[in-house]
N, CA, C and O of each residue as an XYZ file, in Angstrom:
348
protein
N      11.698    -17.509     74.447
C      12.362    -18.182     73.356
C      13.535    -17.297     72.938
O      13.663    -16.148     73.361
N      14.353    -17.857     72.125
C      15.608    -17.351     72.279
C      16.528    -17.490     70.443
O      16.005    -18.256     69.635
N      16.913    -17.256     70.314
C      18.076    -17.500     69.056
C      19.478    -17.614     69.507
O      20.145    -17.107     70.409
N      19.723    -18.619     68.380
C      21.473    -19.104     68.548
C      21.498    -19.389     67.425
O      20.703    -20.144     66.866
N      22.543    -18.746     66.866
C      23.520    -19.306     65.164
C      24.099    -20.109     65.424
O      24.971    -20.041     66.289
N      23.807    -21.197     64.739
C      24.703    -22.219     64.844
C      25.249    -22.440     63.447
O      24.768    -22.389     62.315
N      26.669    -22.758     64.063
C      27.382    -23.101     62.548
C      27.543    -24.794     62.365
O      28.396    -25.338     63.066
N      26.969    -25.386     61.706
C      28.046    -27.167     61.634
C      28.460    -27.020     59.747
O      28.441    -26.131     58.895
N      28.772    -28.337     59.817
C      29.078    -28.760     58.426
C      28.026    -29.305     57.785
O      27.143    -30.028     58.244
N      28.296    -28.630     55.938
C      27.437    -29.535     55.560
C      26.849    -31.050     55.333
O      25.745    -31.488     55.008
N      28.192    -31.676     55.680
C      27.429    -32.880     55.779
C      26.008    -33.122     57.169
O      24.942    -33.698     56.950
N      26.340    -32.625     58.250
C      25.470    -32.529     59.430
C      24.172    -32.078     58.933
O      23.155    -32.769     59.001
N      24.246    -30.535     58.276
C      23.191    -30.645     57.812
C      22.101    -30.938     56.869
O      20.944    -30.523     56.933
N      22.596    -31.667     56.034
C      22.016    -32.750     54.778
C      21.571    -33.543     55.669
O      20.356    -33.744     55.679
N      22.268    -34.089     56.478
C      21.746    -35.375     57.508
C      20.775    -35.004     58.385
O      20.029    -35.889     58.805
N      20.627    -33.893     58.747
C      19.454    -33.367     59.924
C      18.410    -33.108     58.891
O      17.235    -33.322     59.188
N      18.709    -32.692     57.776
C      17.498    -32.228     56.822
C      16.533    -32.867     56.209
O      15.438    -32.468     55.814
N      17.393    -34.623     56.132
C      16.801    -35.361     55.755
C      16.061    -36.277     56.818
O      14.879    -36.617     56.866
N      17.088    -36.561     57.627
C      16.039    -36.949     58.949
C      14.847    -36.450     59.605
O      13.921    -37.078     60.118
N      15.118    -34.732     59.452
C      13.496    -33.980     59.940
C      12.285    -34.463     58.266
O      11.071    -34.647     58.180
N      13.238    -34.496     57.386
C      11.774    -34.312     56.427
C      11.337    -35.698     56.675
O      10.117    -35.855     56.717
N      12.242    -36.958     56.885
C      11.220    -38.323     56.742
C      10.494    -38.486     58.399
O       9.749    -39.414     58.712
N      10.965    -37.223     59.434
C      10.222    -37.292     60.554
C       8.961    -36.197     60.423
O       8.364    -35.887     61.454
N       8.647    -35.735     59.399
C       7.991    -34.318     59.453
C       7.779    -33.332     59.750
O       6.706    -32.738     59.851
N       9.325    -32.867     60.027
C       9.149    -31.754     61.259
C      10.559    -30.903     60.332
O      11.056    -31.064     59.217
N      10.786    -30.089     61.340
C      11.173    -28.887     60.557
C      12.450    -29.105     60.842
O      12.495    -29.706     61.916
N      13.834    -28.858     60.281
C      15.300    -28.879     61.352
C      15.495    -28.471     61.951
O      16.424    -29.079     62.483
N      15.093    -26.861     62.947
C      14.874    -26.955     64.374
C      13.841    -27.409     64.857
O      14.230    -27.410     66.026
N      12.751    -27.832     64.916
C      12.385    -28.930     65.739
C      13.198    -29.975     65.980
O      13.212    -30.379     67.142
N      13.926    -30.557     65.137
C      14.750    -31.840     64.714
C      15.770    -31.103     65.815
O      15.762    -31.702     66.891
N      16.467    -30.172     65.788
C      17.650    -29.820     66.843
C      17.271    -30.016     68.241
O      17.679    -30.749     69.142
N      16.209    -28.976     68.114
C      15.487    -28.895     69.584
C      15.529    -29.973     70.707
O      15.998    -29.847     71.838
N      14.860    -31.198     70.076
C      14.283    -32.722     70.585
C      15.905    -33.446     71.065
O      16.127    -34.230     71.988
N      17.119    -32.698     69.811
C      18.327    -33.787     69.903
C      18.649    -32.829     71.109
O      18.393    -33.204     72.253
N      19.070    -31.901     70.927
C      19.886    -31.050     72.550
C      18.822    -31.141     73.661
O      19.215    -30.746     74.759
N      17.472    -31.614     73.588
C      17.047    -32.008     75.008
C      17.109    -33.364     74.890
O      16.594    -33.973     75.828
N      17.668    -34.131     73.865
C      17.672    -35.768     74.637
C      18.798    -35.931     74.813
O      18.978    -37.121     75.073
N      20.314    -35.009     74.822
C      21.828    -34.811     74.860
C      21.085    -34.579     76.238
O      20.953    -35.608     76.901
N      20.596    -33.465     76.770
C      20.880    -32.635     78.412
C      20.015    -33.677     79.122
O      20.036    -33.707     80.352
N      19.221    -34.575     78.399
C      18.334    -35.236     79.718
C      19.417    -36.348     80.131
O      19.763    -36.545     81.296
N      20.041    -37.247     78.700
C      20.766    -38.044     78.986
C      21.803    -38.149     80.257
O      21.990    -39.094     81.023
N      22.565    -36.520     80.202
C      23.921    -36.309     80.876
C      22.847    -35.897     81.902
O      23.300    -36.770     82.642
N      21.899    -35.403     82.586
C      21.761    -34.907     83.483
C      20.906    -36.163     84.526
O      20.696    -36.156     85.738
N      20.581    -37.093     83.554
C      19.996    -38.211     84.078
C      21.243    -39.225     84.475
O      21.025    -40.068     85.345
N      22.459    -39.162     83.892
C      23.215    -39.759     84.045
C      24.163    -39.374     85.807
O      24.606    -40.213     86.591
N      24.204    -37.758     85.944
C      24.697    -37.272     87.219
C      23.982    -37.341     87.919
O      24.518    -37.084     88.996
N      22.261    -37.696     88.140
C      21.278    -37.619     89.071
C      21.673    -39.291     89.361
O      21.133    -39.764     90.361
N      22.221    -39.855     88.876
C      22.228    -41.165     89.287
C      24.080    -41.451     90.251
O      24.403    -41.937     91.335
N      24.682    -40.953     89.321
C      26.008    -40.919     90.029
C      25.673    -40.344     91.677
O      25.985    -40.884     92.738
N      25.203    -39.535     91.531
C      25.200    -38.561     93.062
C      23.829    -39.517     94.018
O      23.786    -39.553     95.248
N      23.075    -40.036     93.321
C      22.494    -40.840     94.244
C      23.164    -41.850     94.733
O      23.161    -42.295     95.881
N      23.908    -42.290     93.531
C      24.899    -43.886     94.188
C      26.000    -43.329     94.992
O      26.678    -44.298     95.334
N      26.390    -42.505     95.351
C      27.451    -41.750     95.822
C      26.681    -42.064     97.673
O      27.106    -42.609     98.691
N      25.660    -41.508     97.362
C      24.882    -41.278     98.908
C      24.360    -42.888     99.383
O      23.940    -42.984    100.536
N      24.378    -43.942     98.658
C      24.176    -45.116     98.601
C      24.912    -46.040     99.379
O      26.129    -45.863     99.418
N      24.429    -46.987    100.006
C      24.908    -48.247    100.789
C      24.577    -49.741    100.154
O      23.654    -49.985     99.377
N      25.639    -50.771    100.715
C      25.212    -51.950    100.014
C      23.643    -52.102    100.603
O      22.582    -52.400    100.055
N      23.966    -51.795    101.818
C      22.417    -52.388    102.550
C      21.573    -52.051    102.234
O      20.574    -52.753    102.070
N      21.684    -50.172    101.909
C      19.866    -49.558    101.325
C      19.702    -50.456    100.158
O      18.581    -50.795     99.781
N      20.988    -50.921     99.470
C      20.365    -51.399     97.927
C      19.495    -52.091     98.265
O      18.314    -51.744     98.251
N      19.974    -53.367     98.689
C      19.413    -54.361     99.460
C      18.119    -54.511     99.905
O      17.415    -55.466     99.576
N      17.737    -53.552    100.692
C      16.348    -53.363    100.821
C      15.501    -52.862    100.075
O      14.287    -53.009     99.934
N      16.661    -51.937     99.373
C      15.372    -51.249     97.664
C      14.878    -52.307     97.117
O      13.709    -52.392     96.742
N      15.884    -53.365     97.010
C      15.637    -54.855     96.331
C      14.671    -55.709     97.015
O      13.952    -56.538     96.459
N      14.713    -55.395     98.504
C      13.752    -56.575     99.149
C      12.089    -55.816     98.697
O      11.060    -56.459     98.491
N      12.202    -54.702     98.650
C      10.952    -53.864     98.556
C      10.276    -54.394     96.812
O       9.159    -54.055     96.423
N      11.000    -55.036     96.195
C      10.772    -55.296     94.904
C       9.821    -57.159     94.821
O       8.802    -57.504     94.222
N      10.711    -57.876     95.662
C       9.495    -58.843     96.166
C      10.200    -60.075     94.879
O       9.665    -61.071     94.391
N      11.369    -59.566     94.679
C      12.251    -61.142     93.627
C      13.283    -60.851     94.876
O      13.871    -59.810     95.168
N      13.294    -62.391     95.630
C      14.704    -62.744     96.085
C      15.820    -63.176     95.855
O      16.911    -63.106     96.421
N      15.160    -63.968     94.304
C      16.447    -64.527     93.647
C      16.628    -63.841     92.125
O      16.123    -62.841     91.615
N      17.265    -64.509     91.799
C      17.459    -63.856     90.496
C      16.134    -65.283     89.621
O      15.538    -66.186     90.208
N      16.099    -64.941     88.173
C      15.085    -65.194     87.533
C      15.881    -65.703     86.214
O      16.458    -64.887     85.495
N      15.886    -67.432     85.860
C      17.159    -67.155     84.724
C      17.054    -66.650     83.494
O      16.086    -66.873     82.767
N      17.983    -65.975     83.194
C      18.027    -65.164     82.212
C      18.868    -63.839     82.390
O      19.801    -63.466     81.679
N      18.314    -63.191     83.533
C      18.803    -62.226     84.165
C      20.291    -61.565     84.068
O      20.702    -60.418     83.898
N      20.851    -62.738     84.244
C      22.279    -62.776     84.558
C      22.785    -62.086     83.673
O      21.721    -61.587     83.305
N      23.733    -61.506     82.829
C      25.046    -60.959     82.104
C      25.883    -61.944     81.885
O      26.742    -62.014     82.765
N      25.975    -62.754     81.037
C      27.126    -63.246     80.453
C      27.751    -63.406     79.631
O      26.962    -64.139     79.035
N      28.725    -63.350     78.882
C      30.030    -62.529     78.526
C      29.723    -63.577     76.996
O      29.316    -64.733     77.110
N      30.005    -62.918     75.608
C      29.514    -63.715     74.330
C      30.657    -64.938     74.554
O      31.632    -64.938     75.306
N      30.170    -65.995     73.612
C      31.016    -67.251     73.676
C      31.936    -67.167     73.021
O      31.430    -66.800     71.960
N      33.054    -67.244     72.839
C      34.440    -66.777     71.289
C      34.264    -67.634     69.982
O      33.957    -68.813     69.802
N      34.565    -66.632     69.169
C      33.996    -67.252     68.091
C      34.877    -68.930     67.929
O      35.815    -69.468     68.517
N      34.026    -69.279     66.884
C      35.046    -70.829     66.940
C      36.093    -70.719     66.073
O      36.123    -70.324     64.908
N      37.218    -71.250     67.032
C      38.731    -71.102     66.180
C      39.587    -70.859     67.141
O      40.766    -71.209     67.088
N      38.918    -70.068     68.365
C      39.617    -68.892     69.430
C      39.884    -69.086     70.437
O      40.376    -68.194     71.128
């Protein structure tokens, strides 16, 4: 285990202080949990870039056939919000 001074502002830490007390935990615990869900995020995020990097349409393809849906399922899809009315 280790020490680091950290400096922020007070507004940051009113806001961490109050968030650890209605979580019950202390404000480094409260730090701790945020800088490992910052490093998992970004590091989960480059474990994926560098896999798609090494990636083909075709392996997808078969990752997908290995899943056992050939089609899509409706709902699935992504489509884009409707404009509001007027627009």
């Amino acid at each position: 285990m280790s020490n680091y001074a950290l400096r922020l502002p007070e507004s940051l830490k009113q806001a961490a202080k109050r968030i650890a007390a209605a979580d019950d935990t202390t404000m480094n615990q409260f730090f701790v949990v945020a800088i490992a869900e910052k490093i998992s995020a970004m590091e989960t995020a480059e474990f994926f870039k560098k896999r798609a990097a090494l990636s083909t349409p075709e392996a997808a393809n078969a990752a997908w056939g290995k899943v056992g849906v050939t089609s899509a399922i409706p709902g699935d899809a992504w489509e884009p919000p409707s404009p509001p009315h007027g627009q």
